[in-house]
C-alpha positions in Angstrom: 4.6 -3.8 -4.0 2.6 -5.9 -6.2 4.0 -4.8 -9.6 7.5 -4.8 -8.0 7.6 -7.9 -6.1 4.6 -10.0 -7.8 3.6 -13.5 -6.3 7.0 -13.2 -3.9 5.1 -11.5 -1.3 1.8 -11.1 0.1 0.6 -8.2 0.5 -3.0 -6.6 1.5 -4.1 -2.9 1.7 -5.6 -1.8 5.1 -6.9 0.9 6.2 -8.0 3.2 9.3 -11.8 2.7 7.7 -12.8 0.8 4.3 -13.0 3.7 1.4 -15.2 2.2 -1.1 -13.4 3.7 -4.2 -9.9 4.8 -4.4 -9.0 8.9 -5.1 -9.4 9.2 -9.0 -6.5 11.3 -8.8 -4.7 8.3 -7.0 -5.9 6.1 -10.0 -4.7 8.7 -12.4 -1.1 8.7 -11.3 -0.7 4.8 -10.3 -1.7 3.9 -14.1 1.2 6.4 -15.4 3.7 3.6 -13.9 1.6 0.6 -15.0 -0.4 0.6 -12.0 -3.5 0.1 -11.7 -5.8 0.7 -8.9 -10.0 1.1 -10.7 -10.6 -1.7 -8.9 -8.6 -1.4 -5.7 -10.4 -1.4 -2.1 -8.8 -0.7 1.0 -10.0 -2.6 4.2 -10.1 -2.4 7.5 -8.9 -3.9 9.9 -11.8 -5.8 11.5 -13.0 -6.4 7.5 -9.8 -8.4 6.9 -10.2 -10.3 9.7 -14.3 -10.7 9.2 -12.6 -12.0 5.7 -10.0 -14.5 7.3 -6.3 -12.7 7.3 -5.4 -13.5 10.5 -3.2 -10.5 11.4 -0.7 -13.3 12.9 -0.3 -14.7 9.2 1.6 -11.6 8.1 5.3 -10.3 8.9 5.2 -6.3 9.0 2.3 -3.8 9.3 2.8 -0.5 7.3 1.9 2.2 8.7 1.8 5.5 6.4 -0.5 8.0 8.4 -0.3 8.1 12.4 -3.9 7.6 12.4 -3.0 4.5 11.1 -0.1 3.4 12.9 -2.0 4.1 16.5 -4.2 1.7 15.3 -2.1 -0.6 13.8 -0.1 -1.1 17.3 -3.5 -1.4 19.2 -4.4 -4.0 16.4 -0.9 -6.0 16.5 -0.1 -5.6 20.7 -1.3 -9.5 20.4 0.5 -10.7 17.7 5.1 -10.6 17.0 4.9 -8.7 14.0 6.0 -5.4 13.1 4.7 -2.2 12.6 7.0 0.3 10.5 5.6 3.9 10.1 6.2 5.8 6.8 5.4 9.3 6.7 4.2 10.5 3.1 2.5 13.4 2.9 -1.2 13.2 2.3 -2.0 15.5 -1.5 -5.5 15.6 -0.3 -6.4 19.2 -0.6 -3.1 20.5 -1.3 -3.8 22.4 -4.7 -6.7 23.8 -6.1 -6.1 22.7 -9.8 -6.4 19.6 -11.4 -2.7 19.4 -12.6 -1.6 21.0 -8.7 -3.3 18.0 -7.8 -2.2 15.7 -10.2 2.0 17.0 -8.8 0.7 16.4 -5.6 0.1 12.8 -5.6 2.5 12.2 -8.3 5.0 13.3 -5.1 3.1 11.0 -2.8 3.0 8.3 -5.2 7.0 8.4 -5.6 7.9 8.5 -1.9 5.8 5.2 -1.6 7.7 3.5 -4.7 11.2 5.2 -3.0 10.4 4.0 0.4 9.1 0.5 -0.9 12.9 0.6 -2.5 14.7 1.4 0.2 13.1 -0.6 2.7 13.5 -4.4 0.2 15.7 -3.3 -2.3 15.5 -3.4 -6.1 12.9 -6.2 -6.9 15.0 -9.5 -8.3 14.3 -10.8 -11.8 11.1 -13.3 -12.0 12.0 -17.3 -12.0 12.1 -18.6 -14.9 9.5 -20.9 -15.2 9.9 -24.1 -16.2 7.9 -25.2 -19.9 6.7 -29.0 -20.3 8.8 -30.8 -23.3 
């Protein structure tokens, strides 16, 4: 979303539980599209919060496991926004060699980017910004 949609939304990774590092496999296959995730952490829920996002300050909750969406609605049943839930498979586990594994999130990593598409469309050019004379 970020390298699509930049500074014209706001967008924050949650999680069922904080992971402390991203997959390096994940990592691997992001930076092949310019992504890049080294430093990337997931929260939770109660860790954004503990950190100030206000659930109520955002629009739609993105659910991508159904671990994750049951606790998204138990999260949100307080607050009007919505909770969509993406199913994308999950590569963990699903080959034994590095590049099975590598394919596998490479496929995960392209239904994201495809349902990020689908969902808001082709991101729109960048204003313009405008120079001092």
């Amino acid at each position: 979303m970020k390298q699509m949609f930049g500074d014209q939304v706001y967008v924050q990774s949650v999680g069922v539980k904080n992971d402390l590092e991203v997959d390096g496999f994940a990592v691997a296959v992001c930076a092949e599209i310019g992504v890049r995730l080294e430093r990337h952490r997931a929260r939770s829920f109660e860790e954004m919060e503990h950190l100030g996002s206000e659930l109520s300050g955002f629009d739609l909750v993105v659910a991508m496991s159904p671990a994750s969406q049951r606790r998204a609605l138990d999260m949100t049943r307080f607050y009007h926004l919505d909770v969509e839930y993406w199913p994308v498979m999950d590569p963990t586990g699903l080959a034994e060699d590095r590049e099975g594994k590598l394919a596998a999130y490479r496929q995960t990593r392209d239904q994201i980017r495809d349902r990020i598409l689908d969902r808001f469309g082709p991101p729109s050019a960048a204003p313009a910004k405008l120079q001092r004379i």
